[in-house]
N, C-alpha and C positions, 0 to 999 in steps of 0.2 A: 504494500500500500504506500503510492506515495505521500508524502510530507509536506504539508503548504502551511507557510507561515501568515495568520491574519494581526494586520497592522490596523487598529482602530483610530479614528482622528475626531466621530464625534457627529454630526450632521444629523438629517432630518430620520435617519433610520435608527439614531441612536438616543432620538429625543423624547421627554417624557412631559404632560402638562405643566403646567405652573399658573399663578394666577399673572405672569407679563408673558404669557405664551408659551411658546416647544422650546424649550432645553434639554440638550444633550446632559445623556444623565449615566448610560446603559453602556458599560464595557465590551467587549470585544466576545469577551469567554461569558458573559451573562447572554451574548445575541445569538453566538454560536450551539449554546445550550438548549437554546428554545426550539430547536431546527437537528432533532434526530436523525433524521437523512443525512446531513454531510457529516457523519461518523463513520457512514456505510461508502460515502467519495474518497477519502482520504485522513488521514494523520493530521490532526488540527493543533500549534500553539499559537495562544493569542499574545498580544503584546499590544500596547495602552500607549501612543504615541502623544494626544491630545485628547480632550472631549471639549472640543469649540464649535459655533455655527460655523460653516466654511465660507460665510461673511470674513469672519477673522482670521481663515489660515490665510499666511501671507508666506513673502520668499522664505524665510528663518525656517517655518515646518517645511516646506518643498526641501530644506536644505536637511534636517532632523528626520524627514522622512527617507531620501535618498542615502544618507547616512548608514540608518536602520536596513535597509535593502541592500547595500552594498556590503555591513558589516555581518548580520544574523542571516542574511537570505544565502547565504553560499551554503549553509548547512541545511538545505531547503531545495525542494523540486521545484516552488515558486511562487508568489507572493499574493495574496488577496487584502488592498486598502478600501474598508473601509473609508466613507466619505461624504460630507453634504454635498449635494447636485449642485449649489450657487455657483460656485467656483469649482468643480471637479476638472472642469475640461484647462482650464489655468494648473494644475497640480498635473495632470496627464501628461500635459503636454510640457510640463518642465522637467517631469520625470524622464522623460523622453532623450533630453537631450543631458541631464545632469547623470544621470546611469550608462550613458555613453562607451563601452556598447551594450547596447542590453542583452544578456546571453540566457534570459530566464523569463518567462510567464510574469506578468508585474499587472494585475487586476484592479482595475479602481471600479466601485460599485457603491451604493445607499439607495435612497429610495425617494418617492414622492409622499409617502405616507408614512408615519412613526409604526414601528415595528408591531408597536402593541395598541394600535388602532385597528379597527376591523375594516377589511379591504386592503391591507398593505401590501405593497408590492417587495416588501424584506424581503423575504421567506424565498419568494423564485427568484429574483433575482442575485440572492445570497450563492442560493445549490449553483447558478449558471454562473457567479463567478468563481466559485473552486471546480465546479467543471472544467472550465477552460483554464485555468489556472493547472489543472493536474494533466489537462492534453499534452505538456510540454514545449510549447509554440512558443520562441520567445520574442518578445515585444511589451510595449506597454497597451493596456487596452482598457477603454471602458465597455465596460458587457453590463446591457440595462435594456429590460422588455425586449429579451430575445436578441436584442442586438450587440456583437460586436465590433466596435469601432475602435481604430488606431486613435493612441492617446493623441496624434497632433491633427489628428481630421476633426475631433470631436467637438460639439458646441451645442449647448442646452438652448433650448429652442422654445421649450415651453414651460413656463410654472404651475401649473396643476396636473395637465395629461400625465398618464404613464406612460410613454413612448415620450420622454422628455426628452432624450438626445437624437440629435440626424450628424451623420458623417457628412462634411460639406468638402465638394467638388471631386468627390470619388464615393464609390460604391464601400460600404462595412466591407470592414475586412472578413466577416463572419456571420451566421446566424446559428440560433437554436434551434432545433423544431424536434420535438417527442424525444425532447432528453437526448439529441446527438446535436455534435458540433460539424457542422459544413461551411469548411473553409472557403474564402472568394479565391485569394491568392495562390494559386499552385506553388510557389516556394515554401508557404508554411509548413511547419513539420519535418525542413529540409537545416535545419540552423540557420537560417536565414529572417531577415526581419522584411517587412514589407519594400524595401528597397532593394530585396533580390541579392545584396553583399555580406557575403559571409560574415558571423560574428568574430571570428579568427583574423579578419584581418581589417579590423579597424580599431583606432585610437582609442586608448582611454584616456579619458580626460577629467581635470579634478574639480571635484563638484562644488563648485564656488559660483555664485550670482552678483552681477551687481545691479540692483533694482535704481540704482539711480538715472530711469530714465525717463520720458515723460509722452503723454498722448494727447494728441489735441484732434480734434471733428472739428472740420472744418462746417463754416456754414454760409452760406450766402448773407455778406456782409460783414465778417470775420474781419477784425484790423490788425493792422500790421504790428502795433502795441504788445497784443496777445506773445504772438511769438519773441517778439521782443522781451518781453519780462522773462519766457520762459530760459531764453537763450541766455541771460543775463543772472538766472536764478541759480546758473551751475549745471543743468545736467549734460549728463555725458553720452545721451542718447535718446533721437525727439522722432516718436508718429505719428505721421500725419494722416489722419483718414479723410484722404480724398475722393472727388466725384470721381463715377463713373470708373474710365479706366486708369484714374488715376489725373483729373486735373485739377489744377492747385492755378489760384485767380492772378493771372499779372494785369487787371487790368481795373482802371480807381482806385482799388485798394492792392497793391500789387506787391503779397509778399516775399516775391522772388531776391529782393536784394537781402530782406532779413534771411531768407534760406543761404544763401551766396558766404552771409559772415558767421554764420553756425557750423557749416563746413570748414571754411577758413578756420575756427576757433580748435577745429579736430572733434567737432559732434557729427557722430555716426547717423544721419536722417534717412529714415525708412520710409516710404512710399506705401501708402495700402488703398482701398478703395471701403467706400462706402458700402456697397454692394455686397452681397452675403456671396453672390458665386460668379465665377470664371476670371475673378481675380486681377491684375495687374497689368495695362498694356503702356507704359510710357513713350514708346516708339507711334504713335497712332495719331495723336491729336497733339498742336503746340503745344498744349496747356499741360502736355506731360513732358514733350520732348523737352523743353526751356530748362524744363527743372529739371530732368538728366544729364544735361549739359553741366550743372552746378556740380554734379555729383551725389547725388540723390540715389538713396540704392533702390531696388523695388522689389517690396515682398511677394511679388509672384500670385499666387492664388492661395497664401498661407491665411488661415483663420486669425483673429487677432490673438487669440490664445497664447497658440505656438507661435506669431510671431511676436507676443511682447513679453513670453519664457524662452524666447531662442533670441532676442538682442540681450536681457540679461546675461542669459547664459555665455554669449559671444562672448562680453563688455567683462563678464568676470576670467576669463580666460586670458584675452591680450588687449592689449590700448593701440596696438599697431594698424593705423590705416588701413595698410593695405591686407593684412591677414584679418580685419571684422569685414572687408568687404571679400574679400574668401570664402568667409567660414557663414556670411548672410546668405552668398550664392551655391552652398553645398549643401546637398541635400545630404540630411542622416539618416530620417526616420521616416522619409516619407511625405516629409511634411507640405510641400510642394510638389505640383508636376512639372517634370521634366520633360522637356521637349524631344523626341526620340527622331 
């Protein structure tokens, strides 16, 4: 039988009433107890990483989580976190890239419903994340209502529905159905992560963030100030969520020369779009081309998740120009399509 290690952090499958709402109350090995069946899946120890709404986990847990995974999970087939939905697909997808490479099953799952309310959706979604957790596949993944999705496709979509996660601009990597896992990916099961390159022969990298970086939506009418202050405030890493396929206004309010002295400064500006899907075209319209021209990099079609846990991630790695615009255009995990 194998051995899967469950990391608890706390969220809405862990939460119990109170008279200011759901708080996370309910341990790991108090959840797993209540669910007979994954006795009959695998060898379970829990271990108590946090019990906070995943409103509050921030980089510090991604970084304590990662840790845990890195240090206690090698004694392990593979790992099942526990998780609030809010931010799950922000944890996924840092895990993603701070586990670098992933050579093991890394599960994130919780629910829409408190464990011990009637109707919750714990209970299946729990067995289907140490199902897939005990397949052997490694990657990070969130498995929730049947589906499996790569941690940097992933993004909560709904706050009530049980089918709260969709995988954006590629198909789940997986589904459930009558208790078996069918893989999408033909490499899964091969050591290979959804990018088809062996775990053996990539980097590892040490798991350091640096969150100091900043996000701004743009909006019709947006002045040039904003960025201004932002630029001036220190950080070391600015995204911009642009229209469309990425255009950013030079014209009235035109902040193309405040983008111009942010690069100048050695701040790494990531390009995203508005848009939930198909992602990033700079080369298409002036209003993207101008800003490429600055040096502008462009997140491609990456969800904002994994791309503002994969600038940290970069930013905590090196300060060098030209290896954050490297390591923005390589793909690890998937996390972007790659033009073939």
């Amino acid at each position: 039988m194998k051995k899967i290690l469950i990391l608890s952090t706390g969220g809405t499958i862990a939460s119990v009433p109170t008279e200011d709402g759901l708080v996370p109350a309910l341990t790991g090995k108090q959840m797993t107890e209540r669910i007979p069946e994954l006795g009959r899946l695998a060898a379970l120890e829990c271990h108590t990483i946090c019990n906070l709404d995943s409103t509050n986990v921030q980089p510090e847990e991604w970084i304590q989580i990662a840790e845990e995974v890195r240090k206690e999970g090698i004694s392990y087939d593979g790992v099942v976190i526990l998780h609030g939905t809010d931010t799950m697909a922000y944890t996924a997808a840092a895990l993603s890239f701070l586990l670098q490479p992933v050579k093991k099953p890394v599960i994130l799952t919780g629910s829409q419903i408190a464990m011990e309310e009637e109707g919750s959706d714990a209970i299946s979604n729990l067995i289907q994340a140490v199902q897939t957790a005990v397949s052997g596949v490694p990657g990070v993944f969130i498995v929730f209502a049947g589906k499996i999705i790569k941690g940097v496709r992933a993004k909560k979509m709904c706050t009530r529905e049980l089918e709260a996660f969709h995988s954006m601009n590629e198909e789940p990597a997986g589904r459930i159905e009558n208790g078996q896992i069918i893989w999408r990916f033909e490499e899964c099961g091969k050591n290979t992560v959804g990018d088809g390159i062996p775990t053996s022969q990539k980097t590892d990298y040490e798991i350091k963030l640096n969150p100091n970086i900043a996000l701004i939506k743009l909006y019709p009418g947006i002045e040039e100030k904003l960025l201004h202050a932002v630029i001036e405030a220190g950080y070391e890493g600015i995204i911009l969520e642009a229209f469309g396929c990425g255009g950013i206004p030079n014209y009235r309010r035109n902040l193309l020369p405040e983008l111009e002295r942010a690069i100048q400064k050695g701040i790494a500006v990531v390009v995203t779009t508005q848009c939930e899907y198909n992602g990033v075209n700079l080369d298409l319209y002036e209003v993207g081309v101008l800003a490429k021209k600055l040096g502008v990099l462009s997140a491609k079609d990456m969800t904002i998740e994994a791309l503002t846990t994969k600038l940290m991630w970069v930013l905590g790695q090196t300060k060098d120009r030209g290896k954050i615009e490297e390591m923005m255009n390589t793909c690890y995990e998937g996390e972007f399509t790659v033009e073939r």
